[in-house]
N, C-alpha and C positions, 0 to 999 in steps of 0.2 A: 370266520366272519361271514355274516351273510349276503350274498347279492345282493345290488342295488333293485333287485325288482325278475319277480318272472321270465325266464327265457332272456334277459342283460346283463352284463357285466361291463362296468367302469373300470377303467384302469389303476393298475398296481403302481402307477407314476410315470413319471415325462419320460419320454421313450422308451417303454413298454415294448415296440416293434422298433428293431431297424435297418432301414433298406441302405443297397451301396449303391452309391451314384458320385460321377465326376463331374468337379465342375458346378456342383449346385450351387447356386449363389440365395437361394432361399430359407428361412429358417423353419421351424416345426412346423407341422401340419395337422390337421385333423383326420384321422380315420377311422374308418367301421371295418372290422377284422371279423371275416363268417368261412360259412366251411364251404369248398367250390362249389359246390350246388346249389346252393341259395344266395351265389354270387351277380348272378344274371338279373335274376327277380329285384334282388336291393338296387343294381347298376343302375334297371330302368326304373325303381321307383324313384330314386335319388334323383336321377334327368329329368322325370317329369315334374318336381317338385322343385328344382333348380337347386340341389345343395349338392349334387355334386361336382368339385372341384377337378371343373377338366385342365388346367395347367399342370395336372399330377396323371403320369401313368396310373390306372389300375395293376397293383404286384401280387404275383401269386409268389407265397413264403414258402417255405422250408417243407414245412410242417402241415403243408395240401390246402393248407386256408389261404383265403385272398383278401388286402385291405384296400377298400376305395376310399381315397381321400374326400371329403366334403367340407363343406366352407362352413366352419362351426359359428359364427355369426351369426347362420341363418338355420341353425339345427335346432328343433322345438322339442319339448315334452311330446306335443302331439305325433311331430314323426317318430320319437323311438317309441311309443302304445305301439302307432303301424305296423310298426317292424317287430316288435314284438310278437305281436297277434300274426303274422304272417310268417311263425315259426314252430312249426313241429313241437310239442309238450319236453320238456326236459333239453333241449337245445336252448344253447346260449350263443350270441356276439358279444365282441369288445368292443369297446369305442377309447380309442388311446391316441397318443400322439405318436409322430411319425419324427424321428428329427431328419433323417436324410431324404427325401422324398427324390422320386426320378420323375424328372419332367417330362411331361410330354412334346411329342415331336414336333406339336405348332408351337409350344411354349418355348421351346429349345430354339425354335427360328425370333421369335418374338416375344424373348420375355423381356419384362422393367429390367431386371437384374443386367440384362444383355445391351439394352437398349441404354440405359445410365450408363455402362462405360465405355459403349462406342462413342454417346455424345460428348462424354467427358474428357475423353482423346482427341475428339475434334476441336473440344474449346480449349483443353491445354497446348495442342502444336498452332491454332489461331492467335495464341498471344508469343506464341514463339519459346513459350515451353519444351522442357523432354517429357514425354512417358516413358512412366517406371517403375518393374517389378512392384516398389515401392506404394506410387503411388493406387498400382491395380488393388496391391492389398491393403489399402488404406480406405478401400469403398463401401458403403454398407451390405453385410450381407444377409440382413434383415431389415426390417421397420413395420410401426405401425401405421395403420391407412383409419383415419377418421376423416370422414364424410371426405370434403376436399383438401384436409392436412395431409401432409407426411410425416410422422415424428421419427428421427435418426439415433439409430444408437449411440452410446455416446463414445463406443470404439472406431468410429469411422472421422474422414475429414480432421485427422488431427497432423497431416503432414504441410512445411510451411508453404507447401506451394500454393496450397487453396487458399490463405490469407490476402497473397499477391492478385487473386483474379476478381478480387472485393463480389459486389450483389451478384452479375452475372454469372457467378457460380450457381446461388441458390434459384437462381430463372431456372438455370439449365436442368439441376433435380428437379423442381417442381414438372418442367415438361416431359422430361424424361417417362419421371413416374404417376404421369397425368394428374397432376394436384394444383393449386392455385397458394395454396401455399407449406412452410417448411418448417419444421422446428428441430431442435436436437436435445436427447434428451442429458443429464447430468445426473450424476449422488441424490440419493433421498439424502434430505437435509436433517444433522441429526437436531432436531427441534423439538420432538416430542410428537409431532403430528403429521411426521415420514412427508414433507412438502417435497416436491419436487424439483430439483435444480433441471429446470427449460428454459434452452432459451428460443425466443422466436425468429428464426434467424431471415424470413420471409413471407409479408401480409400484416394487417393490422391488430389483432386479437387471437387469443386462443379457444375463445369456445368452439365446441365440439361439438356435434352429436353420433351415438355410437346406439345400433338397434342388438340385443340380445335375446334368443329366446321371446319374440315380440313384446321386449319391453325397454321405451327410450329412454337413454342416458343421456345428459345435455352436461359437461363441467369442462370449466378452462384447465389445458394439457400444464400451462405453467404455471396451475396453481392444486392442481387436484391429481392422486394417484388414480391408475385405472388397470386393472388387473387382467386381460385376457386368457391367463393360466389357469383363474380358478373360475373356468365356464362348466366344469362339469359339477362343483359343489353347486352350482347357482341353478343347475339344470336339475339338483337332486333333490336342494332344497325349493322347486318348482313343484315338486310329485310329492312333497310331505303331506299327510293330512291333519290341517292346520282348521278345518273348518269350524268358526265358531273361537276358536282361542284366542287370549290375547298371549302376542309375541312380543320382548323386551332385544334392542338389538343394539349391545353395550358400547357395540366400534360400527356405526352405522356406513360413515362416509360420505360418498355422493347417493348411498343406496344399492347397493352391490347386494347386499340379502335382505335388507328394508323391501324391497319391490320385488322380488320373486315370490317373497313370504304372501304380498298383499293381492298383486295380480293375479298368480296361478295357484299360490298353495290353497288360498280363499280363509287368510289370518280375518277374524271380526275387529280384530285395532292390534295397531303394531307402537311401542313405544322405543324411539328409535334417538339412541344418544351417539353425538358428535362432537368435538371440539377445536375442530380447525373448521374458524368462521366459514372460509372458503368452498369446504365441504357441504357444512352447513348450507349456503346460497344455494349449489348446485344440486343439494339433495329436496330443496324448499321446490326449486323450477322443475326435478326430476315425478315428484309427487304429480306438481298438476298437472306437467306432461302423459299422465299415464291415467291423470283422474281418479287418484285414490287421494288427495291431500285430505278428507275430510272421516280419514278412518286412521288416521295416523298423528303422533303427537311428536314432533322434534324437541328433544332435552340440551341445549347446548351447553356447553361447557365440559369439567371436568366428571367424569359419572360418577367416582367414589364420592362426592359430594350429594348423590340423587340422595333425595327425601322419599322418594316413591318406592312401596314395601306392601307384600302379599297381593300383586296382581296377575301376576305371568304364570300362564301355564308352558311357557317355553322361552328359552333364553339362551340368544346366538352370540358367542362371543369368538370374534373374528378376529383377531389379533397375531401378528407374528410380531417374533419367533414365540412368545408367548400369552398369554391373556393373564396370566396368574392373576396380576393385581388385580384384576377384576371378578376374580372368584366370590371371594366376599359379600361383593353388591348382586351377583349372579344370585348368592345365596337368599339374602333379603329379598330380591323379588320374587323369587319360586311361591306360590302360594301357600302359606302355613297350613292349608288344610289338608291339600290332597296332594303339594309338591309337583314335577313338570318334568320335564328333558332341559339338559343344560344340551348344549352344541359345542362344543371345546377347540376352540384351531392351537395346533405345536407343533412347533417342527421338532420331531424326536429323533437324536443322532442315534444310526445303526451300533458306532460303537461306542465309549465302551461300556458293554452289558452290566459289568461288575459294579460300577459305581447307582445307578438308580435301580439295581438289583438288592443291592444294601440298605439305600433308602427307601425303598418298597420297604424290605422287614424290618426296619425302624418305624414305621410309620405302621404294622400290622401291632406291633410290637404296643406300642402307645395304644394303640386301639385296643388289643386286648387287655389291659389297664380299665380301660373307659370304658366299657361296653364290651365282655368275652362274648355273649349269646352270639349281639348282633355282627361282630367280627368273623364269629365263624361260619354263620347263613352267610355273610357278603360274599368271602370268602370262596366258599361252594357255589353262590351262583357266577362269581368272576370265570371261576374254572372250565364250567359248563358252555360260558362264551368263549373259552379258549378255544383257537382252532388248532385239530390235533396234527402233527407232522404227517405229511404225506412221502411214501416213495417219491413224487414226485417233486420234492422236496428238498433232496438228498442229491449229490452225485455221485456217481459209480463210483466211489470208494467209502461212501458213506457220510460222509458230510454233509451238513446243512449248507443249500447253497446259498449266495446272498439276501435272492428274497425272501426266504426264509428265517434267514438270522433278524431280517430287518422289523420283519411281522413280528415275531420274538419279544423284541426290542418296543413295539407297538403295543402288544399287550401289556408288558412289564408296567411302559408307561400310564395305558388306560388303569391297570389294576391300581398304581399308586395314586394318580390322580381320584379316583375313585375312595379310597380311603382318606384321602386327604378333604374330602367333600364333604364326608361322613360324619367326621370330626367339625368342621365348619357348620354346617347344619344344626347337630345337639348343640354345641357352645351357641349357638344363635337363641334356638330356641327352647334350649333346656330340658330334650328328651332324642330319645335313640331314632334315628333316622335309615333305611335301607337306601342303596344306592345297586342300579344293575347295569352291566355295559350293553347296551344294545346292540351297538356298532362300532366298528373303526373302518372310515373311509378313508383311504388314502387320496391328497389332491392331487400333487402331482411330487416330483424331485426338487428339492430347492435347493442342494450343491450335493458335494459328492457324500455319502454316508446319511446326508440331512434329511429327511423327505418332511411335507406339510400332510399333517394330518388332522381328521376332525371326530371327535370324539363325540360318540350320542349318548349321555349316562342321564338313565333314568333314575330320578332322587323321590324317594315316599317317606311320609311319618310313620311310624310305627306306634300302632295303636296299644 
């Protein structure tokens, strides 16, 4: 597969690096992973640019490389060009998540994480409480920070004692962890349009706003999902060149790839379909916050119902754990002349290989039925996107190590999904269609075996 871009590389998934540290009460982190000598240079550009996260030691690894953590929030297309250009021809960085980060030594005297359970020792022995093993680990040991919210996970504060100490609990988090106000989060709701169980447990309302790659996001936490895991698809589809295209964006949201597409990638109109009203609203206020509303068109409702056909030279279908259903309308909108890039998100399990290895050559199978020619060019250019096993690949007994197996399993998926396309396409439009994998980006890990991935298959007519 190929780099995300000259002299960078994105990460192979959520915790890529991992550092040991005791005691951390914080969750993933972002960082830039380079080789010592161009550790210094990045250090002070990241300072001077404020995106390096000094609550995190800088750690030199194993392996002579060093990661500085940075506050991906405020990490732009335009800083990684920087840093790019600022790199030797043929040398790469990472940019991965950290899960165990070591803190640094002023953060260790004064971090939220420290600061919340000292005060929360203080307010449970003030009502004549105990603290307890118990309650320490019933604390959060992450959350997210929108503007002045707190949102809590929803593994934390479920022990009965915090029921007994009513609001002035949620006072004491809010000041703890300098917010004005507090929410918790719960289950996506299975409803069809992943809502989110919040509750707001302190303050009036839940709108937000949340800045990315400098572009603002405004939506209520109890009623809208918000993803901060897939900041590097949004970063990558920021550097597509989009100039001039119209983009069709099947699971838009509040605007999660609607506005990267429009802001940075420089989409000429984006048709962006959503069906949780709510989404909807916040994606309507996200547009004119950014001042593209007048290049973009919101489709509400259910998309397999869209009437709208032959406009898109690209179509982003963001959906976990699947998009399938939306292949089909993916298809109709691809331009019948000259066809586009589908964007595909899956989470494809690493194992087991056997079963969508079968359904791969059932589905090659059928194709060669339908169309032998055009089966066996796809075929050969599938191949040629395959990436080939490396020793480094392997462990010293010869095995494919995990990531290895997992890429495997990535291809397998893209090559199927690719013929299943194929097949969708002619039955559309009544003549043989090529289809070629560009890419597979991996986003990050979404449980154990599972990883989120996104697939760039380029779909042509065949004249």
């Amino acid at each position: 597969m190929a780099a995300a871009g000259a002299g960078w590389q994105l990460p192979l998934g959520s915790g890529s690096v991992k550092m040991d540290a005791k005691n951390v009460n914080s969750g993933p982190v972002f960082a830039l992973v380079t080789k010592s000598q161009f550790a210094q240079r990045f250090r002070e550009y990241l300072a001077r640019e404020g995106i390096l996260d000094v609550r995190y030691r800088v750690q030199k690894l194993l392996d002579s490389t060093v990661a500085l953590p940075v506050l991906g929030e405020k990490l732009t297309e335009q800083h990684l060009q920087a840093l790019r250009e600022s790199l030797p021809p043929e040398t790469t960085c990472t940019l991965t998540w950290v899960q165990d980060p070591v803190p640094s030594k002023a953060a260790r005297v004064q971090s939220p994480a420290r600061k919340l359970s000292s005060e929360l020792q203080r307010l449970v022995s003030g009502s004549e409480g105990r603290w307890s093993d118990e309650l320490a680990d019933d604390l959060p040991r992450s959350w997210q920070r929108h503007g002045d919210l707190v949102l809590l996970s929803e593994d934390s504060f479920r022990a009965a004692l915090w029921k007994q100490l009513g609001p002035e609990l949620w006072g004491t988090v809010a000041s703890a962890l300098g917010a004005r106000r507090v929410a918790k989060r719960g289950r996506v709701s299975p409803d069809g349009v992943r809502s989110p169980t919040v509750t707001l447990l302190l303050g009036q309302d839940g709108w937000v706003e949340h800045v990315d790659n400098g572009i603002r996001y405004t939506f209520d936490v109890t009623r809208c999902m918000f993803s901060p895991g897939n900041i590097t698809e949004k970063l990558r589809v920021a550097s597509l060149p989009c100039a001039g295209e119209v983009v069709a964006d099947l699971y838009a949201g509040i605007g999660y790839f609607t506005l990267p597409y429009l802001v940075h990638a420089g989409a000429a109109f984006v048709h962006a379909c959503e069906w949780n009203p709510h989404a909807v609203e916040a994606l309507r206020r996200n547009l004119e916050l950014n001042g593209v509303q007048d290049r973009c068109q919101i489709h509400p409702g259910d998309n397999r119902q869209l009437e709208l056909r032959d406009v898109a030279d690209r179509v982003n279908l963001g959906l976990l754990p699947s998009s399938e259903e939306g292949w089909p309308i993916a298809c109709q909108l691809l331009r019948k002349g000259t066809g586009g890039i589908l964007h595909i998100h899956q989470n494809v399990e690493s194992f087991p290989a056997k079963a969508l290895h079968l359904h791969s050559g059932h589905l090659e199978e059928q194709q060669l039925q339908q169309c032998p020619e055009q089966a066996f060019s796809n075929r050969q250019e599938d191949q040629r996107n395959c990436r080939n096993p490396k020793d480094a690949d392997r462990t010293d007994s010869g095995r494919e190590t995990p990531a290895a197996m997992a890429r495997a399993e990535w291809q397998r998926w893209a090559e199927t999904t690719g013929a299943r396309i194929r097949i969708l396409l002619q039955q559309l439009h009544g003549k043989p269609w090529r289809t070629n994998i560009l890419h597979i980006e991996p986003v990050k890990s979404y449980a154990p075996h599972v990883d989120h991935v996104v697939l760039d298959l380029e779909c042509r007519p065949l004249s």
